[in-house]
ZATOR-605581 format. One line per field, with one value per residue: residue number from 1; residue in one letter; x, y, z of N, C-alpha, C, CB in turn. Coordinates in Angstrom, 3 decimals, decimal comma. Glycine has a CB too. Example, Ala and Ser with C-alpha at 12.3 -4.5 7.8 and 13.67 -1.06 7.14 Angstrom:
BEGIN
lodo [1;2]
kenu [A;S]
n.xx [13,190;12,850]
n.yy [-5,690;-2,250]
n.zz [7,800;7,080]
ca.xx [12,300;13,670]
ca.yy [-4,500;-1,060]
ca.zz [7,800;7,140]
c.xx [13,200;12,900]
c.yy [-3,300;0,030]
c.zz [7,800;7,870]
cb.xx [11,308;14,084]
cb.yy [-4,473;-0,598]
cb.zz [9,046;5,725]
This chain:
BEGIN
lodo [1;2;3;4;5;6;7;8;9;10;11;12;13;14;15;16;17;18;19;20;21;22;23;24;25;26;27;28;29;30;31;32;33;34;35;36;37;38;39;40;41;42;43;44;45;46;47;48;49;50;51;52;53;54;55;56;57;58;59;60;61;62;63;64;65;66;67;68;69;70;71;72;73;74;75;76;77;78;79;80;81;82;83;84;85;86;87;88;89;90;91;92;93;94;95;96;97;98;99;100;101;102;103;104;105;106;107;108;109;110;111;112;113;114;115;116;117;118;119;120;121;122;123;124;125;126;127;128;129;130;131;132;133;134;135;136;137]
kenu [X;X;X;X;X;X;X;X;X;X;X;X;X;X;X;X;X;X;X;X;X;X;X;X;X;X;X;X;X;X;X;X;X;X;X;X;X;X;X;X;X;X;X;X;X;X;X;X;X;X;X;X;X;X;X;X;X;X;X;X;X;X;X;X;X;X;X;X;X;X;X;X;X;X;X;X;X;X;X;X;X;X;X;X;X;X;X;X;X;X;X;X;X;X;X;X;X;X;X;X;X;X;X;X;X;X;X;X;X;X;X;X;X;X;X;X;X;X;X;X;X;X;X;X;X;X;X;X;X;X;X;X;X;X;X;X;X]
n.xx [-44,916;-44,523;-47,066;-47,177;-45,471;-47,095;-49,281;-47,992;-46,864;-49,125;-50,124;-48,615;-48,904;-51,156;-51,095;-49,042;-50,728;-52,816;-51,503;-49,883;-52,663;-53,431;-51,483;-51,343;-54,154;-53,366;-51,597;-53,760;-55,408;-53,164;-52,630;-55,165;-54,916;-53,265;-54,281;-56,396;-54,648;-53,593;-55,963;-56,979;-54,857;-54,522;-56,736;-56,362;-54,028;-55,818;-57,498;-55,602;-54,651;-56,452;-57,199;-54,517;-54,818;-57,218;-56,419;-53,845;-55,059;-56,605;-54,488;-53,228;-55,462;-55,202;-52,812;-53,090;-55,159;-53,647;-51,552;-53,323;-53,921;-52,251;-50,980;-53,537;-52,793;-50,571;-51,427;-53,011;-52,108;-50,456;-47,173;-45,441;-46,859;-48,496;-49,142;-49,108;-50,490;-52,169;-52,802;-52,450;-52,177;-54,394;-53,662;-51,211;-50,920;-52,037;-49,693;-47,695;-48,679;-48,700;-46,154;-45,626;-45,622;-46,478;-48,713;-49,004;-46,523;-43,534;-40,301;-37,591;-35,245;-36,840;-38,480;-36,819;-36,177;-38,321;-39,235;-37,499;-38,042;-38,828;-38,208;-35,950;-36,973;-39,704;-39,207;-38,196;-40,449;-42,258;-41,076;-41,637;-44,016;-44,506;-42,959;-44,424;-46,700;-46,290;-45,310;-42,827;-39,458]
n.yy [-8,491;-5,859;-5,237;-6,472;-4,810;-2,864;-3,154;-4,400;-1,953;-0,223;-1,383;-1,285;1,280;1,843;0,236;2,029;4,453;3,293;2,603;5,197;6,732;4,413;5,625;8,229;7,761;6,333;8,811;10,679;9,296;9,338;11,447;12,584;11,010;11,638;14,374;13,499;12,564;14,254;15,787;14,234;14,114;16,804;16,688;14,965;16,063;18,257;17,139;16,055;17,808;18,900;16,920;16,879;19,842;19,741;17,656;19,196;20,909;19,255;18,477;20,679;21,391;19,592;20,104;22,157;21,070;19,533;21,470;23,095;20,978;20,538;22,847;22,992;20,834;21,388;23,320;22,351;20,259;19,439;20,511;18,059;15,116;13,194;9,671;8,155;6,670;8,203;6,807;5,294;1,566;0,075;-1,827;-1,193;0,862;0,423;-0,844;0,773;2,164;0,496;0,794;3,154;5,384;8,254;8,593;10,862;12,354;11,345;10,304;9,869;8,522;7,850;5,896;4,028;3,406;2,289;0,205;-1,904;-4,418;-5,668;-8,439;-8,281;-7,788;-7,137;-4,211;-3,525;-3,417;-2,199;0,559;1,058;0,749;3,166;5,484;5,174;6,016;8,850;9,832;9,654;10,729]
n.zz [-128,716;-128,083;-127,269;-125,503;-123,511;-123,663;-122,209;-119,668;-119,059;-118,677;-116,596;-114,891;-113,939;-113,291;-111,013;-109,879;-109,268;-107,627;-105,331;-104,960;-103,989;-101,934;-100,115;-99,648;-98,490;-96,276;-95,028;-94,202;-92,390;-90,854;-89,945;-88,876;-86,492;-85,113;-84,845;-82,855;-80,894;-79,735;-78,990;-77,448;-75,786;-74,481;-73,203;-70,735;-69,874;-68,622;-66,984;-65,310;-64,306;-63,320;-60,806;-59,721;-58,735;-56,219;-55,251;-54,151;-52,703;-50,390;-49,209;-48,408;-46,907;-44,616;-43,383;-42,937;-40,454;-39,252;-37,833;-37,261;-34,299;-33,297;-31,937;-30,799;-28,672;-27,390;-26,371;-24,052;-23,017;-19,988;-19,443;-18,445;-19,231;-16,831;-16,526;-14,417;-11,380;-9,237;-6,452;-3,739;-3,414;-1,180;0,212;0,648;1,542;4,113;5,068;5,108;6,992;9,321;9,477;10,428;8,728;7,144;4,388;3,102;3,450;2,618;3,432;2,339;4,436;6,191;5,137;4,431;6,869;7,670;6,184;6,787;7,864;5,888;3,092;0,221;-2,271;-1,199;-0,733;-2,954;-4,196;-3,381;-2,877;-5,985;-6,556;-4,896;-6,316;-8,654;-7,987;-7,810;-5,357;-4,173;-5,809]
ca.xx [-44,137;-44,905;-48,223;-47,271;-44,813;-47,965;-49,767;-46,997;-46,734;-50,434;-50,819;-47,700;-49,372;-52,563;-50,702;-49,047;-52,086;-53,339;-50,029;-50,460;-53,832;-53,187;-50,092;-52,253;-54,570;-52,558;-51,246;-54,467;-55,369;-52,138;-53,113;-56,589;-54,647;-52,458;-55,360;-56,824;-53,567;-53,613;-56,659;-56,783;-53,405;-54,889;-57,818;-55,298;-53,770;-57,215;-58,124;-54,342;-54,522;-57,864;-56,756;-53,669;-54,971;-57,910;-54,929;-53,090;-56,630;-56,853;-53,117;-53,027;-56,565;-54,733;-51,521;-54,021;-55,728;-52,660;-50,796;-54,310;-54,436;-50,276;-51,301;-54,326;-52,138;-50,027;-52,281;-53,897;-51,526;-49,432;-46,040;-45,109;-47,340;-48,183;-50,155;-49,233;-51,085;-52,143;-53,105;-51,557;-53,445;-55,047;-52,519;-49,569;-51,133;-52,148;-48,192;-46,836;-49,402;-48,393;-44,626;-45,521;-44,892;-47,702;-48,899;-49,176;-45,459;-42,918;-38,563;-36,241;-35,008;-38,370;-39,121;-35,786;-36,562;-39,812;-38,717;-36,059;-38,909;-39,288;-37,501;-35,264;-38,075;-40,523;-38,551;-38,528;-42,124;-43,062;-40,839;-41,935;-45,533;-44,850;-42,528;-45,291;-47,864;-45,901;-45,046;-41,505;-39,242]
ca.yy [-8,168;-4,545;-5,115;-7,054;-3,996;-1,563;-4,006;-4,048;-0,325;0,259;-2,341;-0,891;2,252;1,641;-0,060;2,948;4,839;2,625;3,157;6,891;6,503;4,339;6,020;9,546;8,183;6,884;10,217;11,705;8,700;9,405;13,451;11,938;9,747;12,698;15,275;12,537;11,946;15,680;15,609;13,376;14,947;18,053;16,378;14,189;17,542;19,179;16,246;15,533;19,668;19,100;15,942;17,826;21,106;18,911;17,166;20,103;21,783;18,457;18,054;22,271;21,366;18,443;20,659;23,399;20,683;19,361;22,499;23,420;20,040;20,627;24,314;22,933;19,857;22,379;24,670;21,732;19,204;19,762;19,996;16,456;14,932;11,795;8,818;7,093;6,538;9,234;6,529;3,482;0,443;-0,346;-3,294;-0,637;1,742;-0,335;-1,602;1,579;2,970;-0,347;0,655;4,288;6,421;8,866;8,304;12,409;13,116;9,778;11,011;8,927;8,131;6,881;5,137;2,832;2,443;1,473;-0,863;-2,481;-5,631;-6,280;-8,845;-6,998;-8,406;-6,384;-3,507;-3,159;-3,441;-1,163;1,776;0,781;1,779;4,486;5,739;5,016;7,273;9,743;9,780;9,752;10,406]
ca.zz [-127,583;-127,735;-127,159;-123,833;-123,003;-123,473;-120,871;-118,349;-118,321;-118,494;-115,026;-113,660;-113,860;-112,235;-109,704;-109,213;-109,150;-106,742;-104,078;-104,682;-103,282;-100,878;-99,657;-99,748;-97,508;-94,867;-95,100;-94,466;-91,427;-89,890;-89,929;-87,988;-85,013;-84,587;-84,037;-82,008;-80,048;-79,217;-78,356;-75,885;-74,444;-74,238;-71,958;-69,766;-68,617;-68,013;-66,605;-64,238;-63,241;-61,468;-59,840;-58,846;-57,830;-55,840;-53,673;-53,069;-51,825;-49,603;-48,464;-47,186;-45,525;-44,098;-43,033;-41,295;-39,361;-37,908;-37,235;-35,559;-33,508;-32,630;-31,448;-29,024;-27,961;-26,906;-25,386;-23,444;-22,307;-19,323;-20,083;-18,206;-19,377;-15,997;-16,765;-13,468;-10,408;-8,087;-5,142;-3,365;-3,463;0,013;1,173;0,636;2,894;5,542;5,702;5,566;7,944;10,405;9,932;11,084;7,548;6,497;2,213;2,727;3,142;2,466;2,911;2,485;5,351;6,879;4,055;4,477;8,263;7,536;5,075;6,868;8,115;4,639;2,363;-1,023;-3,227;-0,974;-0,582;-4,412;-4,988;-1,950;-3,579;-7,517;-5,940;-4,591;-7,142;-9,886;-7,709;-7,576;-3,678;-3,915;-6,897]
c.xx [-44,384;-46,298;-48,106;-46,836;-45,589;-48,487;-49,308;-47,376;-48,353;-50,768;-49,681;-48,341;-50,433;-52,253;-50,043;-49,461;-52,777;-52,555;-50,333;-51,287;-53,916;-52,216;-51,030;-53,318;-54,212;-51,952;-52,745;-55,120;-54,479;-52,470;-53,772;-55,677;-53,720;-52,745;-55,982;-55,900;-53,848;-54,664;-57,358;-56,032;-54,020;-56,363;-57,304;-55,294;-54,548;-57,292;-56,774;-54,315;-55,725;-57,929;-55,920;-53,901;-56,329;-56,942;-54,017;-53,997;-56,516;-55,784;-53,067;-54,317;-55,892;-53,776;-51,828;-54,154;-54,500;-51,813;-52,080;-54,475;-53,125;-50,760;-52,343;-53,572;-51,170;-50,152;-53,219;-53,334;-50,583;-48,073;-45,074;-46,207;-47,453;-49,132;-50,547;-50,318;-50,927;-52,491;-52,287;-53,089;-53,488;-54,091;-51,429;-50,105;-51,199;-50,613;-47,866;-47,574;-48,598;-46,846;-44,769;-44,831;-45,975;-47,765;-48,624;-47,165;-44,129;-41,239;-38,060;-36,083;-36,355;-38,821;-38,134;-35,835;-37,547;-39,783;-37,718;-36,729;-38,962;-38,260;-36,871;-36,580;-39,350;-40,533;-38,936;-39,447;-42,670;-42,390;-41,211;-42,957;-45,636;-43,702;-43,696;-46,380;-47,854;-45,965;-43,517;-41,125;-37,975]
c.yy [-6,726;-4,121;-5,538;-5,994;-2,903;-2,425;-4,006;-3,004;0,056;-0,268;-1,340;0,831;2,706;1,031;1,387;4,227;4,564;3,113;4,114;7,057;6,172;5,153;7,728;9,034;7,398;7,947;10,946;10,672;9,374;10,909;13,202;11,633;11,015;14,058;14,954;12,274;13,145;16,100;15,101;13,953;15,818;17,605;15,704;14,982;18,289;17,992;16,074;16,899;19,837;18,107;16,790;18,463;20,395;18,485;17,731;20,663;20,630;18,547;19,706;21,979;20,467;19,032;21,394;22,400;19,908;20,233;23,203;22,629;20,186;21,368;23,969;22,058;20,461;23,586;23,828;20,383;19,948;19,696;18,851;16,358;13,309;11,529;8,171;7,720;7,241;8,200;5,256;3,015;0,141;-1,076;-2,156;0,195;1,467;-0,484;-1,070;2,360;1,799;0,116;2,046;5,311;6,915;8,546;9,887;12,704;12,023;10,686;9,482;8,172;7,262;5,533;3,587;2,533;1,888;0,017;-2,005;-3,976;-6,413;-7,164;-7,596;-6,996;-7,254;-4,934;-2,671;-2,589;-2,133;0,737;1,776;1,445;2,982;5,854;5,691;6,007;8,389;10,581;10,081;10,061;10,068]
c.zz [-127,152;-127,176;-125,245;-122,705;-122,544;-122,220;-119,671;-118,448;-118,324;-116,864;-114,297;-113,419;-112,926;-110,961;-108,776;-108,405;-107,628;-105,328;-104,229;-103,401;-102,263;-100,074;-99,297;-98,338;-96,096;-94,411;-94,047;-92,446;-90,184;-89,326;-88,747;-86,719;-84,550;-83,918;-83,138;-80,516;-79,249;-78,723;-76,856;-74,499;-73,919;-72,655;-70,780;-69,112;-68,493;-67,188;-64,787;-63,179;-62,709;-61,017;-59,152;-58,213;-56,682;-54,299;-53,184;-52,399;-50,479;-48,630;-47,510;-46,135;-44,449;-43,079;-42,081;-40,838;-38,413;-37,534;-36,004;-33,906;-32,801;-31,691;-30,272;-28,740;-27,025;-25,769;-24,273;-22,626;-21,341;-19,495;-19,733;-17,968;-17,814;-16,129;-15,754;-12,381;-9,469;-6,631;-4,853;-3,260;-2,016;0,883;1,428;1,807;3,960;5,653;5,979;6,903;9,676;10,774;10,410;9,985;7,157;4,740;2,100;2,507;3,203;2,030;2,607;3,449;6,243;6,250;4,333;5,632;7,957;6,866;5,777;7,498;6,957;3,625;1,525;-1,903;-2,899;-0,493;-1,831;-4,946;-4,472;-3,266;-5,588;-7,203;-5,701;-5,335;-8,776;-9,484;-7,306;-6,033;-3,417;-5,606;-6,829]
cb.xx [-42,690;-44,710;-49,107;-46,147;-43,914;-49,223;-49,696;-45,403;-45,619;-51,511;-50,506;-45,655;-49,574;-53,755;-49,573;-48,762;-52,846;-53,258;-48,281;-51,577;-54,450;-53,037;-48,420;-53,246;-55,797;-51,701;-51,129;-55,564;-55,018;-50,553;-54,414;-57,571;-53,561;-51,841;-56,261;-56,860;-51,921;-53,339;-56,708;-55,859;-51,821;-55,515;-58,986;-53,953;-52,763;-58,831;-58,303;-52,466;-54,271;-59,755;-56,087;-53,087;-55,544;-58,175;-53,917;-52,172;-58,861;-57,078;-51,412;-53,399;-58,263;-54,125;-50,780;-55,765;-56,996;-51,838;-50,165;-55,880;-54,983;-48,654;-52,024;-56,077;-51,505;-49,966;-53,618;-54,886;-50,803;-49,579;-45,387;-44,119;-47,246;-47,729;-49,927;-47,699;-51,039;-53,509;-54,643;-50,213;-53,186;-56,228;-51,605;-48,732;-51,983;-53,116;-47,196;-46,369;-51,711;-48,581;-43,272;-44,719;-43,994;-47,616;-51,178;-50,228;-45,406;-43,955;-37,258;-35,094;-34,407;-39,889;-38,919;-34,375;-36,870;-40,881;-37,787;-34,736;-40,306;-39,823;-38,169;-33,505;-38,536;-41,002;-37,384;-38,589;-43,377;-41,503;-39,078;-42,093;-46,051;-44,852;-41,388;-45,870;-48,645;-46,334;-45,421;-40,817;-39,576]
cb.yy [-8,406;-3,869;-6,114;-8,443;-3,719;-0,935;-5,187;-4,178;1,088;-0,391;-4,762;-1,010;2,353;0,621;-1,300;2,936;4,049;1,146;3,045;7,467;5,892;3,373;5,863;9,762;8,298;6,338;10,774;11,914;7,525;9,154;14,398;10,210;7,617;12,968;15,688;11,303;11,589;16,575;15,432;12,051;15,874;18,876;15,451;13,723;18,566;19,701;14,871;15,258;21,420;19,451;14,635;18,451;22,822;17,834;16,168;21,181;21,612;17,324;17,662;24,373;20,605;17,461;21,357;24,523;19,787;18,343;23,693;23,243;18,611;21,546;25,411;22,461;18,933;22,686;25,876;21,488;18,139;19,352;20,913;15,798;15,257;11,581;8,032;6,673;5,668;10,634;6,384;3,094;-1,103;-1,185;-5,184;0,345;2,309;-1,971;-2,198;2,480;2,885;-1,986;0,287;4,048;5,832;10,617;7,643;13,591;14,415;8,391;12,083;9,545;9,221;7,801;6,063;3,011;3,065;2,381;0,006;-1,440;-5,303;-5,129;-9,830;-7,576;-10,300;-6,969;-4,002;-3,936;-4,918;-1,546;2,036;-0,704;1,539;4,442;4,936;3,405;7,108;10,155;8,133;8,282;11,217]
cb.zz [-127,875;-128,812;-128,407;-123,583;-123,749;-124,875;-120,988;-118,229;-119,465;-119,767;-114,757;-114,157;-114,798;-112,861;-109,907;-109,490;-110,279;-107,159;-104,203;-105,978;-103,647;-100,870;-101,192;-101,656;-97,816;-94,619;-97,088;-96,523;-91,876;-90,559;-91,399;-88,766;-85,306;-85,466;-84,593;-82,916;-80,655;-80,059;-78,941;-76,189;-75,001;-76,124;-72,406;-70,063;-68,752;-69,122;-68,137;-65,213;-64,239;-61,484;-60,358;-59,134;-59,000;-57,098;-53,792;-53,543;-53,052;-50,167;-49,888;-48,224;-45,909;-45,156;-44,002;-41,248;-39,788;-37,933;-38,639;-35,972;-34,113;-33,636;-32,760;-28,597;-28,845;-27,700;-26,585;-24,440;-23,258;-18,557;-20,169;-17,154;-20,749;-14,630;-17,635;-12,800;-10,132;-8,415;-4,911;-1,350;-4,468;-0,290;-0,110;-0,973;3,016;5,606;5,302;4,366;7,432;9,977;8,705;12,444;6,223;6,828;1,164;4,475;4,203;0,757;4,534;2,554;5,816;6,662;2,275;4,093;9,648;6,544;3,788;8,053;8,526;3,873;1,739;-2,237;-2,748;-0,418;-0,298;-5,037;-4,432;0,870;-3,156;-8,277;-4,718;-2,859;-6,889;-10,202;-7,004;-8,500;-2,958;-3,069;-7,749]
C-alpha cells in the first residue's frame, strides 16, 4: 500500500509539474496576444489619424470651395434674380396692337379697355403673358 501511496504522489507530482508548465506558458502566450493586441492598436490609430486628418484636409477644401462659389454667386447674379420672358409671343402682339395698346409702354387702364372685347378666360391669359414678360407687374 505504501508502495501505491509513493506512486500516487510521484504521478500527482508530475502532473503537477506538468500544470506548472502548462499554466507558465499560457502565461507567457497570453504576454504574446497582449503585445500583439497593442500592437495592432497602436497601428489602428496611426492608421484612423491619417484617415481623419485626410477628411478634414478634404472637408476645409470643400468649405473654401463653397464659400468661394457663395462669394461669386453673389458677385454675379442680379439681385432678382428673372427667369421669365422678355417678349410676347407674336399672336399677343398682333391683338394688342389691333386693340390699339403699344408692347413698349402697357397702364392699366388701357390694358382693361383693350381687354374689354375679350372673354374672362382671355382676359386672364392676355395679362398672365404679359405679366410673365415682364410688361406689367
Amino acid at each position: 500500500m505504501q508502495m501505491e501511496m509513493i506512486e500516487n504522489n510521484a504521478d500527482l507530482e508530475t502532473t503537477v509539474a506538468r500544470l506548472t508548465a502548462a499554466a507558465s506558458l499560457l502565461e507567457q502566450a497570453m504576454e504574446r496576444l497582449n503585445e500583439r493586441q497593442q500592437s495592432a492598436e497602436a497601428t489602428i490609430g496611426r492608421i484612423s489619424a491619417t484617415v481623419e486628418s485626410a477628411l478634414e484636409e478634404r472637408l476645409a477644401a470643400a468649405e473654401a470651395r463653397i464659400a468661394e462659389l457663395m462669394a461669386t454667386a453673389a458677385n454675379t447674379v442680379p439681385a432678382t434674380v428673372t427667369n421669365a420672358r422678355k417678349t410676347l409671343p407674336a399672336g399677343m402682339a398682333t391683338m394688342l396692337a389691333k386693340q390699339g395698346v403699344t408692347v413698349d409702354s402697357v397702364e392699366a387702364g388701357a390694358l382693361d379697355t383693350a381687354l374689354t372685347s375679350l372673354s374672362l378666360e382671355q382676359r386672364i391669359a392676355v395679362k398672365a403673358q404679359l405679366l410673365r414678360s415682364g410688361l406689367i407687374s
